[in-house]
ZAMARGU-4260 file (C-alpha; in steps of 0.2 Angstrom, whole numbers, plus 5000, padded with zeros to 4 digits):
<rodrens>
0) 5444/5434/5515 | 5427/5442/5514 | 5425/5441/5494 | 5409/5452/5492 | 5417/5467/5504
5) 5432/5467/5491 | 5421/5468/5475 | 5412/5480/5482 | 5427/5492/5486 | 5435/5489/5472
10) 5418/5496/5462 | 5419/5510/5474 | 5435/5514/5468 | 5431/5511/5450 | 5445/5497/5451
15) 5440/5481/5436 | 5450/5470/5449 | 5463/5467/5461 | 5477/5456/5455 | 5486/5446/5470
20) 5503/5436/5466 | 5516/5428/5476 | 5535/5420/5473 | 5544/5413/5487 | 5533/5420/5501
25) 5538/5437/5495 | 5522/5447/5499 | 5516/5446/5513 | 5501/5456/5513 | 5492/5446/5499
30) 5492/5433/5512 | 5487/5441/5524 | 5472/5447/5513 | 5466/5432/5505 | 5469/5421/5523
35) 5484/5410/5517 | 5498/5402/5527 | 5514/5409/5524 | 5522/5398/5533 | 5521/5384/5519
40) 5532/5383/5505 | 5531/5393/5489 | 5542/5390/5476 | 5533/5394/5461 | 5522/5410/5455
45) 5505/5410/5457 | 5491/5423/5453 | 5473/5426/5459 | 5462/5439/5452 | 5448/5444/5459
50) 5437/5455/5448 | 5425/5467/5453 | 5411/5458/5448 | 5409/5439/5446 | 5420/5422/5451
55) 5439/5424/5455 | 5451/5416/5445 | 5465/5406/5450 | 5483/5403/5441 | 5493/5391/5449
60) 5511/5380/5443 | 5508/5362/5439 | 5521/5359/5453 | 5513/5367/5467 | 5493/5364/5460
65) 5485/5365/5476 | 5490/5380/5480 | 5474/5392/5481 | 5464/5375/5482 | 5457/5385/5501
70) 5449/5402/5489 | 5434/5403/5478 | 5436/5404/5456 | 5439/5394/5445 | 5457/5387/5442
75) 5471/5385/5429 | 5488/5375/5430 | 5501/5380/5419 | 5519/5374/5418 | 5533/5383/5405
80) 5532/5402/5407 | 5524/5405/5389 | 5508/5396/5395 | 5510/5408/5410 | 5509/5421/5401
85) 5497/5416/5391 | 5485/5409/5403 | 5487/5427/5411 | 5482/5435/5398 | 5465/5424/5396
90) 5463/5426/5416 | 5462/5445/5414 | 5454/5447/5398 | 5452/5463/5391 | 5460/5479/5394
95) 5457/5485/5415 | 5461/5495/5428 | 5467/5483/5441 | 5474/5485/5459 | 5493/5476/5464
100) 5504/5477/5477 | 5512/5492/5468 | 5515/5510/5474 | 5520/5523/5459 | 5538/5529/5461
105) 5538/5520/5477 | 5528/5531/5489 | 5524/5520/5500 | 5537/5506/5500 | 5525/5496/5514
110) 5513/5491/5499 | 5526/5492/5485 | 5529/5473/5484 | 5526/5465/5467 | 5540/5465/5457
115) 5544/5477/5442 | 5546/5464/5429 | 5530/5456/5434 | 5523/5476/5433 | 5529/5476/5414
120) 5522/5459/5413 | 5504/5465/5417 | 5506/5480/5408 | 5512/5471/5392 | 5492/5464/5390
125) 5486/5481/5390 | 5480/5486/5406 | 5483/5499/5418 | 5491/5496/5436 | 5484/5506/5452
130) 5490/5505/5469 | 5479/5494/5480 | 5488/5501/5497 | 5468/5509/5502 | 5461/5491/5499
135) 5476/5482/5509 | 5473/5494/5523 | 5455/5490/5521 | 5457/5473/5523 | 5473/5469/5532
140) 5478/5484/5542 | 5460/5490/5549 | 5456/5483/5568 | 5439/5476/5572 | 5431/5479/5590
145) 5438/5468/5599 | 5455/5473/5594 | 5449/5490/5598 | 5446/5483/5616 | 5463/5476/5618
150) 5473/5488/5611 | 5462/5500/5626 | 5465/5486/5637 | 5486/5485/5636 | 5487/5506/5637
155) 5480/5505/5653 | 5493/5494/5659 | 5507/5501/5649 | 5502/5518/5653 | 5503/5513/5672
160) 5520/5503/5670 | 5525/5520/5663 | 5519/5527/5679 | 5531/5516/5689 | 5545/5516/5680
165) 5547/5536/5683 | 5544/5532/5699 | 5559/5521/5701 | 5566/5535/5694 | 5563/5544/5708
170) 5567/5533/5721 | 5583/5530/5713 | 5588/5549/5715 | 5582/5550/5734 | 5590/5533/5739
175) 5606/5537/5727 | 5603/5518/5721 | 5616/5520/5705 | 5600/5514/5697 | 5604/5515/5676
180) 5597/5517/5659 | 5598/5498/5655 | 5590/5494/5673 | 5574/5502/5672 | 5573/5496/5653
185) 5575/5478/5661 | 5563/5484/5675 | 5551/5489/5663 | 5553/5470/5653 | 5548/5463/5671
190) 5534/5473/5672 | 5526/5469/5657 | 5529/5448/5661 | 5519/5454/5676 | 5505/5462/5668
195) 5502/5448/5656 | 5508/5460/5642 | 5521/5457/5627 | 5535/5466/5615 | 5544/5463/5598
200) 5560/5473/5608 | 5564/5482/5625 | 5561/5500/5628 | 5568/5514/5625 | 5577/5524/5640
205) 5587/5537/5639 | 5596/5552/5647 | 5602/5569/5641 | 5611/5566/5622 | 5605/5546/5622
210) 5589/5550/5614 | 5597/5560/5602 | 5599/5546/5592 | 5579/5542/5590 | 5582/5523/5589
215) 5596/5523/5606 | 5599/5504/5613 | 5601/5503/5631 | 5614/5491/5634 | 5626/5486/5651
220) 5638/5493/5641 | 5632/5509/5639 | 5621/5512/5652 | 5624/5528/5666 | 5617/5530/5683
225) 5602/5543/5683 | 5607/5560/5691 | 5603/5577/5696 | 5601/5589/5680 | 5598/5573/5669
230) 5584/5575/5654 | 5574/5558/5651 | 5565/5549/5638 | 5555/5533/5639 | 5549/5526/5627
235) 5538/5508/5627 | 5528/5499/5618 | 5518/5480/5621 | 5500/5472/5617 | 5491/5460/5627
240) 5498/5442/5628 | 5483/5437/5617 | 5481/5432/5601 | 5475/5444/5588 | 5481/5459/5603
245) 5485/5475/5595 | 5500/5484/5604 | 5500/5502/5614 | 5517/5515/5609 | 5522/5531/5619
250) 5534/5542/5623 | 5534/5551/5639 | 5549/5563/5645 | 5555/5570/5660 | 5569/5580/5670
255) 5577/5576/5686 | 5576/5592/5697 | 5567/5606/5700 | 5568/5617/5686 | 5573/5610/5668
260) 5583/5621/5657 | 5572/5634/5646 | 5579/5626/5631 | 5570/5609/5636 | 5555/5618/5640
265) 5554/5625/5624 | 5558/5607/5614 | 5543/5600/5625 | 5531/5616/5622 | 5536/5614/5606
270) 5534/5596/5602 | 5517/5595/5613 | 5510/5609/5603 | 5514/5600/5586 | 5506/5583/5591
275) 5490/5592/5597 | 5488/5602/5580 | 5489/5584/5570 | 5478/5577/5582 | 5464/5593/5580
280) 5470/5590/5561 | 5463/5574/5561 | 5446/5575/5571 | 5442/5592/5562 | 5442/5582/5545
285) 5433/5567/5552 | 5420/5580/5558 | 5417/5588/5541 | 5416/5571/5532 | 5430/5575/5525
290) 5446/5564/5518 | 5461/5564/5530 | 5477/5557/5522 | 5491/5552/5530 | 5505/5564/5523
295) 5492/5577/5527 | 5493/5575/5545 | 5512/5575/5545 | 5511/5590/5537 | 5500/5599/5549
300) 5512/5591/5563 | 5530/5596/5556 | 5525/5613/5552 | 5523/5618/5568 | 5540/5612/5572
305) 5548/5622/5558 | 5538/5638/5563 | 5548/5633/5581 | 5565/5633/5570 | 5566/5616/5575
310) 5561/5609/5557 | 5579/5601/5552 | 5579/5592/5572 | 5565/5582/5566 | 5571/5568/5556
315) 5557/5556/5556 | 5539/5552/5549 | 5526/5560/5563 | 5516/5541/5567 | 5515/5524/5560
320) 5501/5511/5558 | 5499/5501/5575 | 5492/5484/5572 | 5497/5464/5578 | 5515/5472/5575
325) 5520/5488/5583 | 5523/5496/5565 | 5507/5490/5556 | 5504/5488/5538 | 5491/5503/5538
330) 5495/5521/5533 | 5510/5529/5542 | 5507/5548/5546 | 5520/5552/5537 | 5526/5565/5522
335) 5547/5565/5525 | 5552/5549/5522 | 5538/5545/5510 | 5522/5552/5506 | 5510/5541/5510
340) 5496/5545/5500 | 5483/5531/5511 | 5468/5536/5517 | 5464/5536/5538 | 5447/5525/5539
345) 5440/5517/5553 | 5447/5505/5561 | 5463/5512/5557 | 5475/5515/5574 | 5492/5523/5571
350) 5505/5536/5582 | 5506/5554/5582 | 5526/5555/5589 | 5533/5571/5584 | 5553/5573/5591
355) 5567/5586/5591 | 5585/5577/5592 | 5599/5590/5596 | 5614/5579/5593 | 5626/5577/5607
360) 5614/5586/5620 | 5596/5580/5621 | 5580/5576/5614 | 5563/5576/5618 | 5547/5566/5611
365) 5529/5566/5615 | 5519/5549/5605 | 5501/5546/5608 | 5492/5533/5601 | 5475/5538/5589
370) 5461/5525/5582 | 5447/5529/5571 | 5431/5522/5579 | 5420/5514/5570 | 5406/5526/5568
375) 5421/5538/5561 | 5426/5545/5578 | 5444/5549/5580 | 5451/5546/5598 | 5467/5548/5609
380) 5467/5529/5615 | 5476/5533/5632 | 5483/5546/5642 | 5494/5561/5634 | 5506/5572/5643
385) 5502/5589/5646 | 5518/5594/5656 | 5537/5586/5659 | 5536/5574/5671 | 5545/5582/5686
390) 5559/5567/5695
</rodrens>
């Protein structure tokens, strides 16, 4: 935890303090922020405030007294929950502004993670509750430069894995192999034990209506040989077999023939033209100095999609925070499913996937990954399709 970085944010932001609590290893994130080990046993509440100026403070059961012993601040043991409340009350003092794991009406469910009782609680004492989802992607969700370099490091491999895996495509076709869906999936797997890479779940490949269904599972049940005709999606994601690695997530597509239908064309033009305006969305609000919100960038993305008549075939959030998990707990680029109202800083790496899903016939996605440098450049991390990949 890097104690004078928070206060000093938190003054930035005109924020008194920033109230962190936990019950039964429910919050995640205020672990993650203060260093602690979720792994261990939590089985009564505890609260740690830290202001924005002065020594933290420590509230912690008489059960589980040790609790916070590894932080800074002063501590206090309470037992029956009228002393809780009471010694809460004393901990905070007079009326603030504080910051907790809270999102008003639930915008961004990532951060929303304290209770609403314990809400009322805090409230009850007179002070008024603020999101702390900036400050949590400040201090949890940003990457530093070494996980800059891997998360560089793995799309170069994944990106060529990528590479091969349409080729096996391709080989597939002129050698009439039989070669499947759940194959190649399996191939790629291989390929990424090879390359010293690693991945939450296997890839997604799919032909023709598969992808239709944006979260499609190749299994030996369900899997089809690759034909003539056939539209393809792949889509793969993996991090360095390291710790601290950050992970790599694209989507590339394809058609096996010679010319793909002008209905598929259009998806791709279409989708390819969308992520490029929310990429230029991005680096032109970085360039002017300017604050660049997530649910901003979906916008600019999705509204070239519905301009396309294709807005009701895009049924997902544009991008998602990229970190040690392959959905971070940054700010998603999204303004459909939620409208998340965090701010893209540096450090900050995330997807720009926009899709059109035409059920039952076919689908197509284009997903580049984007990281905000630290000297507040945004850049593509890896390669980006231009054109469908011809099998």
């Amino acid at each position: 935890m890097n104690l004078s970085a928070i206060q000093q944010a938190l003054r930035d932001r005109k924020f008194d303090g920033w109230l962190l609590c936990d019950f039964h290893n429910r919050d995640h994130l205020a672990y993650r922020v203060l260093g602690l080990d979720i792994t261990k046993m939590t089985t009564r509440r505890w609260f740690y405030y830290i202001p924005a100026k002065g020594e933290p403070r420590k509230l912690v059961h008489s059960v589980e007294p040790r609790k916070l012993d590894s932080l800074p601040g002063k501590k206090e043991v309470f037992l029956p929950w009228v002393q809780l409340h009471s010694s809460l009350k004393k901990m905070l003092g007079s009326p603030k502004k504080i910051a907790m794991q809270y999102s008003p009406k639930n915008n961004i469910p990532a951060v929303s993670l304290v209770d609403a009782g314990t809400i009322e609680l805090v409230k009850s004492l007179g002070h008024k509750i603020v999101s702390s989802a900036d400050l949590v992607q400040m201090f949890e969700a940003t990457i530093d430069e070494q996980g800059y370099e891997m998360h560089k490091s793995a799309g170069v491999l994944v990106d060529r894995v990528r590479a091969e895996a349409f080729d096996q495509i391709r080989n597939a076709i002129a050698t009439n192999s039989g070669l499947t869906e759940y194959q190649l999936q399996q191939f790629i797997m291989r390929r990424f034990e090879e390359n010293g890479l690693v991945t939450v779940d296997p890839p997604i490949v799919g032909t023709n209506e598969h992808p239709a269904d944006p979260h499609f599972e190749s299994t030996p049940e369900n899997a089809r040989p690759f034909n003539m005709g056939d539209t393809v999606l792949i889509d793969m994601w993996a991090k360095l077999k390291k710790p601290g690695a950050i992970y790599y997530d694209i989507t590339w597509v394809g058609y096996i023939g010679d010319a793909p239908s002008p209905k598929y064309q259009k998806l791709f033009d279409t989708v390819t033209k969308a992520r490029d305006a929310a990429i230029a969305f991005v680096k032109d609000r970085f360039a002017k100095g300017k604050i660049c919100y997530g649910w901003e960038v979906d916008d600019a993305c999705r509204n070239v999609v519905k301009k396309a008549g294709y807005g009701k075939y895009f049924v997902h959030r544009t991008g998602h925070s990229i970190g040690e998990e392959v959905h971070g707990n940054g700010g998603n680029i999204d303004n459909l499913e939620t409208k998340d109202e965090r701010q893209l800083m540096p450090g900050c790496c995330f997807s720009i996937e926009p899709g059109i899903y035409l059920d039952g016939e076919m689908a197509v996605r284009s997903e580049i990954n984007m990281f905000i440098r630290h000297d507040g450049v945004p850049e593509v991390t890896g390669e980006m399709q231009t054109e469908l990949v011809k099998i």
